[in-house]
Residue, then its C-alpha position, 0 to 999 in steps of 0.5 A: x486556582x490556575x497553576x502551571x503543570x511541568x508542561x507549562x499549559x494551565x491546570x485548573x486542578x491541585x495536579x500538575x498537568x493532568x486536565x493539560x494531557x487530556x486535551x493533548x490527546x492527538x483526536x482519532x483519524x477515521x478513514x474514508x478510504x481503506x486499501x486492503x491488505x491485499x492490494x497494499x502486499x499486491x503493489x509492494x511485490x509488484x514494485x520490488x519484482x520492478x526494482x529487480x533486474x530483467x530477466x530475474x527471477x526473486x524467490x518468493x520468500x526473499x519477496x516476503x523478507x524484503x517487504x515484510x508480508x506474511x508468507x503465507x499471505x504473499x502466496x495468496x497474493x501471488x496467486x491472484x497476480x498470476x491469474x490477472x496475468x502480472x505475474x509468472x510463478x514457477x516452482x523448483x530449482x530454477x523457479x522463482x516470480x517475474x513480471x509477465x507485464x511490463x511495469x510502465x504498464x501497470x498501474x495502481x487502479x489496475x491492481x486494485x481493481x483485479x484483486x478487489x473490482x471497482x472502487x469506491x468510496x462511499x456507498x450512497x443509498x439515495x444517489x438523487x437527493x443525497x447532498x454529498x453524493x456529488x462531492x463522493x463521486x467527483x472525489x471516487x472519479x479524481x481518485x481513479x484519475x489518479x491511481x491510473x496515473x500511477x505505474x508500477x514502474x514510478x514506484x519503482x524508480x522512487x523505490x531505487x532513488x529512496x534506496x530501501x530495497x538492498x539487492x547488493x547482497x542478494x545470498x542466492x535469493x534471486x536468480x536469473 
């Protein structure tokens, strides 16, 4: 016998709405491109160290507050920033982290490709007969068209216009 469950689908069963929420379940998502943690915390410190005025320098830890990476974890990606030449690093009193690069200069394939080397998207072990292996590559290449598009300094500037970086109370984080 068909009934109506609280949701209003149709319910085969004496239950109010139970085969209903079995079919609602939202179907899992699996991705075809995953961006390392790495290089996700890498563009978010570079974007807030674009955001801050030229000539300051933002605390490590005031990076970490504000785009909440662990910071142990933003250390490593600081290192790996300094070594590929974005980033100055400087401990002490009037230490602090800048952009060595200017931002309109840096984009999102550069990121990634120094902290993680080329990209791609799916590994084709038969290149020749693959039937897809020309759909993966012609996706790879307008992802990195696009990625190489993309500058720090535009994320940045939709950063300022989203205003979710708040450098009104800066309570000595930063320093110029």
């Amino acid at each position: 016998m068909l009934q109506r469950g609280r949701d209003g689908h149709r319910s085969s069963t004496g239950r109010r709405g139970a085969s209903s929420k079995a079919r609602r379940e939202p179907a899992r998502v699996l991705p075809i491109l995953k961006i390392s943690p790495r290089v996700d915390y890498a563009i978010r410190i570079l974007i807030d160290l674009a955001t801050q005025p030229t000539g300051w320098r933002a605390q490590a830890r005031g990076i970490a507050c504000r785009q909440n990476i662990p910071s142990a974890f933003l250390y490593k990606v600081l290192k790996r920033l300094q070594a590929s030449g974005y980033v100055d690093v400087r401990r002490g009193r009037k230490g602090g982290v800048r952009l060595i690069r200017p931002a309109d200069r840096i984009t999102l394939l550069d990121v990634a490709q120094s902290l993680e080397g080329p990209l791609g998207l799916h590994p084709c072990p038969h290149p020749e007969a693959c039937a897809l292996h020309e759909l993966w590559s012609r996706i790879e290449a307008d992802l990195c068209a696009w990625m190489a598009c993309q500058t720090i300094a535009d994320l940045a500037m939709r950063e300022r216009k989203r205003g979710d970086l708040s450098h009104g109370s800066r309570g000595g984080i930063d320093r110029p």
